[in-house]
C-alpha positions in Angstrom: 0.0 0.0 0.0 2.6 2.6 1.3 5.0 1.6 -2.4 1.6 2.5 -4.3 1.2 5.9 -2.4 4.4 6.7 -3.0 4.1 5.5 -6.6 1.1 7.9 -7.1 3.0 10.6 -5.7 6.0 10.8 -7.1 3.5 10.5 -10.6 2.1 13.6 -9.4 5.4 15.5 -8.7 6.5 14.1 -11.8 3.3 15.8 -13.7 3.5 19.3 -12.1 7.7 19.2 -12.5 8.3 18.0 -15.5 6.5 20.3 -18.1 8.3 22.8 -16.2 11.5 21.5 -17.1 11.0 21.1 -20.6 9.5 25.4 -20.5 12.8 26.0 -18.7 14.9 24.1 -21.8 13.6 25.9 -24.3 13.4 29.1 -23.0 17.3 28.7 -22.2 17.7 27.4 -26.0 15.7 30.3 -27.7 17.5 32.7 -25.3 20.4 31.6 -26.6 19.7 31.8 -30.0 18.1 35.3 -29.8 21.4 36.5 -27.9 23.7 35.1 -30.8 21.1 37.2 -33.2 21.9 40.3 -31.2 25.4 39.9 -30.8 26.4 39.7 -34.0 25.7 43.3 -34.5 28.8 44.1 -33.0 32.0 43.8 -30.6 30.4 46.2 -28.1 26.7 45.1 -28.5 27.7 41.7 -27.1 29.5 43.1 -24.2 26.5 45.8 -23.8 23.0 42.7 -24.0 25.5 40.2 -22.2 26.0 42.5 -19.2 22.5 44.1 -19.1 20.9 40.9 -19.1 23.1 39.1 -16.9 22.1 42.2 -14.5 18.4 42.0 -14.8 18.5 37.8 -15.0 20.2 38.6 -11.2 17.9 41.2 -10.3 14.9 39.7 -11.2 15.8 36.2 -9.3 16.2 37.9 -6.3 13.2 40.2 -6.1 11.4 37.0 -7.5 11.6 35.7 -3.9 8.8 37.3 -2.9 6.6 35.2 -5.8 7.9 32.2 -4.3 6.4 33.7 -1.0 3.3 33.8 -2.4 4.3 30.2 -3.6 4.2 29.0 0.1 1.6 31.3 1.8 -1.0 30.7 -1.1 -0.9 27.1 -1.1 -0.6 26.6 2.6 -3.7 28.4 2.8 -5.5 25.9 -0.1 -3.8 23.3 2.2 -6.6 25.2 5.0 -9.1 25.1 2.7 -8.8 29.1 2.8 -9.7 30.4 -0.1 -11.0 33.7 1.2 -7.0 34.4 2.1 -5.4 32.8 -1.4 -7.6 35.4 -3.3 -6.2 38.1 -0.6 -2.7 37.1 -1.0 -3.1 37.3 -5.1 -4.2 40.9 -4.7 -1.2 41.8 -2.1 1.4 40.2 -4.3 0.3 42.2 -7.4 0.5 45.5 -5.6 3.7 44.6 -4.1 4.8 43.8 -7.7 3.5 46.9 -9.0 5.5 48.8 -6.6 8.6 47.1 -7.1 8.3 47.2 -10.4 7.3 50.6 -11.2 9.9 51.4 -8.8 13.0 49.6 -10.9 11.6 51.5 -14.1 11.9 54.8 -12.3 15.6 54.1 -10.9 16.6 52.7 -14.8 15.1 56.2 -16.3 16.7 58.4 -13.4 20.5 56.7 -13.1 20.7 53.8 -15.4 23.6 55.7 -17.5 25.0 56.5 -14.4 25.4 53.2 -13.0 26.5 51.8 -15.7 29.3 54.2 -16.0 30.3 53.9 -12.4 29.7 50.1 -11.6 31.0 48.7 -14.8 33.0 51.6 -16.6 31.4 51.8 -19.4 32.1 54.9 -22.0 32.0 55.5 -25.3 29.9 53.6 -27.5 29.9 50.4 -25.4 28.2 53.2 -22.6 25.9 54.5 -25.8 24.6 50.7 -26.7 24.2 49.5 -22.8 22.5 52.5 -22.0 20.0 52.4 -24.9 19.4 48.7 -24.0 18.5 49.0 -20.3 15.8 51.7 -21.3 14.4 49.4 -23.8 14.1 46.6 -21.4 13.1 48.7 -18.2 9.9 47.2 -18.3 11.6 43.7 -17.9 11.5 43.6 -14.0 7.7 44.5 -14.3 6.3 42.1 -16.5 8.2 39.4 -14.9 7.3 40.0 -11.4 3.9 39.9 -13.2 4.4 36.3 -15.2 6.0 35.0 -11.9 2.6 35.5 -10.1 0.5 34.3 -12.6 2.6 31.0 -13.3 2.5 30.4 -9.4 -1.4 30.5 -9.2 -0.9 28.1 -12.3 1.6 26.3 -9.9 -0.5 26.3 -6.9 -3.6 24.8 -9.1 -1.4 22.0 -10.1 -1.9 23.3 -13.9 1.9 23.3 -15.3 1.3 21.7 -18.5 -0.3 24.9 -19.6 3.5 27.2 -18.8 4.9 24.8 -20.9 2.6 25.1 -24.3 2.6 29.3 -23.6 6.4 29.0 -23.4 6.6 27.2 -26.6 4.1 29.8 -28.2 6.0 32.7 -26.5 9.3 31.1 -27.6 8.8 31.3 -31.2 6.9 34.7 -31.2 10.2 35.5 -29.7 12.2 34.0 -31.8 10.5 35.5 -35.1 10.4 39.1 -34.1 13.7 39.7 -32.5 15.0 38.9 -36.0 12.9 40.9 -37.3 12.7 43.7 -35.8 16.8 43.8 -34.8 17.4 43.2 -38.5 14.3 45.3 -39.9 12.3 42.7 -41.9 8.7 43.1 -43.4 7.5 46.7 -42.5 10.1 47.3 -39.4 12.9 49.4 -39.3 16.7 47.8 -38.1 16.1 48.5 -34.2 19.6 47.2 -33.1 19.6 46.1 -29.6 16.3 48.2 -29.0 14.5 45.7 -31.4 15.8 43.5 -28.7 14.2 44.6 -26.1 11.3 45.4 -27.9 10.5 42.0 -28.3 11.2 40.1 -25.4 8.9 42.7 -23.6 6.6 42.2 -26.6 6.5 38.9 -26.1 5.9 38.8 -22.1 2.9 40.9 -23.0 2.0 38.4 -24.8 2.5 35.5 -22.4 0.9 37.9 -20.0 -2.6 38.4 -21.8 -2.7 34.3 -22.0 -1.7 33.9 -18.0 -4.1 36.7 -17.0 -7.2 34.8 -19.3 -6.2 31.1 -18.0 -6.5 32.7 -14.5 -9.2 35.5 -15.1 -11.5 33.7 -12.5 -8.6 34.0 -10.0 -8.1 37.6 -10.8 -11.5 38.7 -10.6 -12.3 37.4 -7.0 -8.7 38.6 -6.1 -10.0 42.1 -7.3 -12.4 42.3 -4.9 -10.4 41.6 -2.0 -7.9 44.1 -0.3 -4.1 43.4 -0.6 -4.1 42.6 3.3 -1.2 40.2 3.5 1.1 42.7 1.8 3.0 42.8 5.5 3.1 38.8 5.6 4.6 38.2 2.4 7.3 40.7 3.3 8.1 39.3 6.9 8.2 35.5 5.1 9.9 37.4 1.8 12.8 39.0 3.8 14.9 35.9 5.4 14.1 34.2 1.3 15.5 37.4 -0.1 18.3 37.1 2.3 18.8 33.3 1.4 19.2 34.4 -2.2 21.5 37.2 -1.7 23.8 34.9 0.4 24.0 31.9 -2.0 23.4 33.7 -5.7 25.3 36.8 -4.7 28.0 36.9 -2.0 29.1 33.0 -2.2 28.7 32.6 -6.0 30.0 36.3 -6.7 33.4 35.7 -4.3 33.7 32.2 -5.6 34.1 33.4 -9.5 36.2 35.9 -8.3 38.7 33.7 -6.6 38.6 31.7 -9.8 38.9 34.9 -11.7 42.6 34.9 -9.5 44.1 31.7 -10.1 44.2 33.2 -14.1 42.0 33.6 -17.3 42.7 29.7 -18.1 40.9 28.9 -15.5 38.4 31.3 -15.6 37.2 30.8 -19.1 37.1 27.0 -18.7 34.7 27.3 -15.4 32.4 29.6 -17.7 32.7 26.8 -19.9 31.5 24.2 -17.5 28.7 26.2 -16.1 26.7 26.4 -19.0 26.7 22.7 -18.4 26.0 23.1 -14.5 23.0 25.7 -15.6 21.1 22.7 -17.8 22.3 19.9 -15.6 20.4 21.5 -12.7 17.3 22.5 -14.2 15.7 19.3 -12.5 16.7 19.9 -8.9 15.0 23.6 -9.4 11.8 22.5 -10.9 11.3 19.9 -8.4 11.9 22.4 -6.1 9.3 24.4 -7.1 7.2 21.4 -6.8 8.5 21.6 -3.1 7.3 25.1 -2.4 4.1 23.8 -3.8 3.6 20.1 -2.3 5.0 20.4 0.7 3.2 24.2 1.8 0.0 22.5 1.0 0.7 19.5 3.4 2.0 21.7 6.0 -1.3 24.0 6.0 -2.9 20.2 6.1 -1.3 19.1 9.0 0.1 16.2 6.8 3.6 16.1 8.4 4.3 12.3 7.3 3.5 13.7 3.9 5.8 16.3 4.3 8.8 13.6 4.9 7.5 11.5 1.7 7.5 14.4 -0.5 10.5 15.6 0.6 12.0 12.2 -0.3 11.0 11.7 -3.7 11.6 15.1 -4.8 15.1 14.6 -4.0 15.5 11.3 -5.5 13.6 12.3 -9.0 15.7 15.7 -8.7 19.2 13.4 -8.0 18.0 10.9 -11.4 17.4 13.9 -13.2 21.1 15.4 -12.5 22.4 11.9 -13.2 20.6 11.8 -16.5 21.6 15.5 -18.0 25.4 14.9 -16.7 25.6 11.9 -18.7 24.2 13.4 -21.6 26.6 16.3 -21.6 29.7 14.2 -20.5 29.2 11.7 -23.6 28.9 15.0 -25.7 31.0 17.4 -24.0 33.3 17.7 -27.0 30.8 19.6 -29.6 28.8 20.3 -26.1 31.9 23.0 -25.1 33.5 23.3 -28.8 29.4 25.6 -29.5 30.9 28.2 -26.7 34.4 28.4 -27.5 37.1 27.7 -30.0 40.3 28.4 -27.8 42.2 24.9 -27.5 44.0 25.5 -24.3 40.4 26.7 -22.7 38.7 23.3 -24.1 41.2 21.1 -23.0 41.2 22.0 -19.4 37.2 22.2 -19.5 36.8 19.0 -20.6 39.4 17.2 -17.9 37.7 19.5 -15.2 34.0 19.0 -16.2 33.4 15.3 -14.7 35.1 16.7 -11.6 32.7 19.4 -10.9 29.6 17.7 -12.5 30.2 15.2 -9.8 31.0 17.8 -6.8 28.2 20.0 -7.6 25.8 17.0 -7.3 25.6 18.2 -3.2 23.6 21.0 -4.7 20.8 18.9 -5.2 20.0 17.9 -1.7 20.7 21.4 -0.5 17.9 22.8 -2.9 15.2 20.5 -1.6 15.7 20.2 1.5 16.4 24.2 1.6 12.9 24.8 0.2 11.0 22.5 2.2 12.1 23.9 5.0 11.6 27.5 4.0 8.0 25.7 3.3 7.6 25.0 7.1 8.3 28.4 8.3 11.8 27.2 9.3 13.2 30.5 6.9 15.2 31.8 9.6 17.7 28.5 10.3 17.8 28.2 6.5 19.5 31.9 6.5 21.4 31.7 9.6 23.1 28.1 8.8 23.7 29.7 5.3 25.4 32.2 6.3 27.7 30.7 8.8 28.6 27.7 6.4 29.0 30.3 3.8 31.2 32.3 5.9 33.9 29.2 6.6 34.2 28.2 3.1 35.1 31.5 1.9 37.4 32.1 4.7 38.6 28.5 3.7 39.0 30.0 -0.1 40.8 32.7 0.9 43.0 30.8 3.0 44.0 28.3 0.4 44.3 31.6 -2.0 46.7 33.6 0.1 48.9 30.4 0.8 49.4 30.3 -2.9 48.0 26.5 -3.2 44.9 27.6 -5.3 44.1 25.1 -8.1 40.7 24.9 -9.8 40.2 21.3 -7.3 40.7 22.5 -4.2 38.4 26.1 -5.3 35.6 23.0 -6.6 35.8 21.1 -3.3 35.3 23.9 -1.3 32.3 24.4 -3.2 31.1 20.8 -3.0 31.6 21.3 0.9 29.4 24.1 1.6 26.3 22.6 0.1 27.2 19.2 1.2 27.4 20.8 4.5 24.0 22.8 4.5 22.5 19.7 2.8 23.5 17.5 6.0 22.0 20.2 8.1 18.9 20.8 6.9 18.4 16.8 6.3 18.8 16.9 10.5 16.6 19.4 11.5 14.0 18.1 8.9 14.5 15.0 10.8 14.3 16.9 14.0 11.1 18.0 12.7 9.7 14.5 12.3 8.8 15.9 8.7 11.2 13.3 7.0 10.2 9.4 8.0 12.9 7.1 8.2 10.7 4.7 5.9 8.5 5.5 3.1 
C-alpha cells in the first residue's frame, strides 16, 4: 500500500515538474539563439545585452523571492481550505509587484547611464549601446514579477502543463520578431539592440494576456479583496530574499572571483563548465518548485508524514534527473563545449575538469530540496542563519588556500562541493528533528 502511495506521488510531482523542465529548456535554448542574433551586430553590443541581461537575469531572481512567498503562503492556505485568504494574498502580491516594479523602471530612467558608467566603466559607444538597451528593457523587471505570479497561481492549481505550451508559443513569437525587428524585416525598421528589447517585452505581453485569461476567474475574486497580507509576504519574503543574496550573490559572486585569480585559463574553462552546470540542474529547481508547492500544501494540512515522503521523492527524482543530464553532456561534451568556444587551451582544461565538478556540484541537489522544504515550514530563519555561517567558513577556507598560494581549480571545486554538502547534511537533520522526513516510506 505505502510503495503505491508513494508510486502515485511521485507521478504527481512528476506531472506538475516535468512540463516545467522542458519550458525552462527551451526558454534557455531560444535565449540563446536570440542572444547570438543580437550579438552579431557588433564587438560592443555583445558586451553591452551580455552585461545588461546578466544584471536583470540577477535582479529579477532575487526580487522574485517574494513570488515564491506567495508560492508557500498561497498554497498553505488551499492546504486550510482558505480560499478567502489565497484570493487576498493574489491581490497583495500584485500590488507589491507593481511597486517594485514601477519602482525599478523609475531608478533605470533616473541613473541607469549613471550606473553603468560607475559600476561597470562603461564609456563611449559600449556606454551609448548599454544604455540604450537597459531603457528598452526597463519594463523587464515589471512584467516578470507579473508572469512569476501568474505561473505560481498556475503552480499552486497543479496546472503546469499549460506554462509549458505558452512558453513554446511565446518562444517562437520571440524567436520570429527579435530577427525581425533587430534586423528590420517586413514593415520594421533595423532596431539594433532596441528591437531586442522590444520584443522580449513584446513577447511577455503576450505571455501575459494568455496567464491573465487562463486565470481570469482567480483575478476577478482577487480584485475584490484588499491586498491585506502585503506585510506577511514581506516578513516570510525577507529571510528568502536574504537566502538568495547569500547563496546567488555573496558565495557565488566571491567564488568566481577567486577563480577569476588563479588566471584567465581557468576562468574561461569554469564559464565553460557552467553552462553545463546551468542545464544539468534544471531538474533539482523544478522539483523544487514542486517543493514550495507540495509540501506548503501539506503543511497548512497538517500532513507532516506527507511532508517527509515528498521531501523524499523530490530529491530522489531531482538526484535521477542530475544523473541523466550529466551523462548526456559528459558523452557529448566535445561539440557540447567546442558551440561556446574555439580556444584549444580553454577546451582542454574544461573537458578534464567538467566530470570533476559535475560530480562535486551533485551536493547541490540535496541542499535545494531540503532548503525549500524547509523554507516551506516556516523554518526560513535556520535556512538563512546556517547559510550564512557555512558560507562564511568556506570563503574564509578559499581565501586561506588563495593567500597560501595552493589555489588550483580542485581544491576552489571542493570547497564548493563542501558548503552545500554541509547545509544539505543540516537541513536533512533538523528536517529529521522536525519529524517531517520518515525514516521509511
Amino acid at each position: 500500500m505505502k510503495k503505491k502511495s508513494n508510486l502515485l506521488l511521485a507521478k504527481e510531482l512528476s506531472s506538475f515538474s516535468l512540463p516545467l523542465l522542458a519550458s525552462s529548456l527551451l526558454q534557455l535554448l531560444i535565449g540563446q539563439l536570440s542572444f547570438a542574433i543580437v550579438s552579431r551586430l557588433s564587438s560592443s553590443t555583445l558586451s553591452s545585452v551580455n552585461t545588461i541581461d546578466s544584471l536583470l537575469f540577477s535582479v529579477s531572481g532575487i526580487l522574485g523571492v517574494l513570488s515564491v512567498t506567495f508560492n508557500m503562503l498561497g498554497s498553505k492556505a488551499l492546504g486550510q481550505k482558505d480560499k478567502k485568504s489565497f484570493y487576498q494574498y493574489i491581490s497583495s502580491i500584485t500590488v507589491l509587484n507593481t511597486i517594485v516594479g514601477l519602482g525599478f523602471i523609475a531608478l533605470i530612467v533616473l541613473f541607469g547611464n549613471t550606473f553603468l558608467h560607475q559600476i561597470y566603466g562603461f564609456t563611449g559607444e559600449l556606454q551609448e549601446i548599454a544604455s540604450i538597451y537597459l531603457l528598452s528593457m526597463s519594463p523587464y523587471i515589471l512584467l516578470t514579477l507579473y508572469s512569476f505570479t501568474l505561473t505560481n497561481i498556475l503552480k499552486v492549481e497543479k496546472k503546469t502543463m499549460y506554462i509549458f505550451t505558452i512558453s513554446l508559443a511565446s518562444s517562437i513569437l520571440q524567436l520570429f520578431i527579435s530577427y525581425a525587428f533587430i534586423n528590420g524585416l517586413f514593415l520594421f525598421p533595423k532596431m539594433g539592440v532596441v528591437g531586442a528589447g522590444l520584443s522580449l517585452n513584446f513577447s511577455m505581453l503576450f505571455t501575459l494576456f494568455v496567464y491573465t485569461f487562463l486565470v481570469k476567474d482567480q483575478i476577478k475574486l482577487a480584485i475584490l479583496e484588499k491586498p491585506i497580507y502585503i506585510k506577511n509576504l514581506l516578513k516570510k519574503g525577507f529571510p528568502l530574499l536574504g537566502q538568495e543574496i547569500l547563496e546567488g550573490v555573496i558565495f557565488i559572486i566571491v567564488f568566481e572571483a577567486i577563480i577569476a585569480r588563479s588566471g584567465k585559463l581557468n576562468l574561461a574553462s569554469y564559464a565553460l563548465i557552467a553552462q553545463g552546470l546551468t542545464i544539468i540542474k534544471l531538474p533539482t529547481f523544478m522539483f523544487a518548485n514542486a517543493v514550495t508547492v507540495f509540501v506548503s500544501e501539506a503543511y497548512g494540512e497538517r500532513k507532516m508524514k506527507k511532508i517527509g515522503k515528498i521531501t523524499k521523492l523530490s530529491f530522489l527524482l531531482s538526484l535521477l534527473g542530475y544523473c541523466l543530464f550529466s551523462f548526456i553532456i559528459y558523452f557529448a561534451k566535445e561539440p557540447f563545449l567546442s558551440f561556446f568556444s574555439t580556444d584549444t587551451a580553454v577546451l582542454n582544461l574544461a573537458t578534464e575538469k567538467l566530470p570533476i565538478l559535475f560530480l562535486l556540484s551533485i551536493s547541490t541537489v540535496g541542499y535545494e530540496i531540503s532548503k525549500y522544504s524547509l523554507q516551506s515550514t516556516e523554518r526560513e530563519k535556520y535556512v538563512i542563519t546556517a547559510t550564512f555561517f557555512v558560507n562564511a567558513f568556506c570563503i574564509l577556507g578559499m581565501m586561506m588556500i588563495s593567500l597560501q598560494k595552493m589555489l588550483t581549480l580542485d581544491s576552489i571545486f571542493f570547497l564548493y562541493f563542501i558548503n552545500f554538502f554541509v547545509l544539505s547534511v543540516f537541513f536533512t537533520k533538523k528536517l529529521n528533528r522536525e519529524n517531517y522526513v520518515p525514516k521509511n516510506i
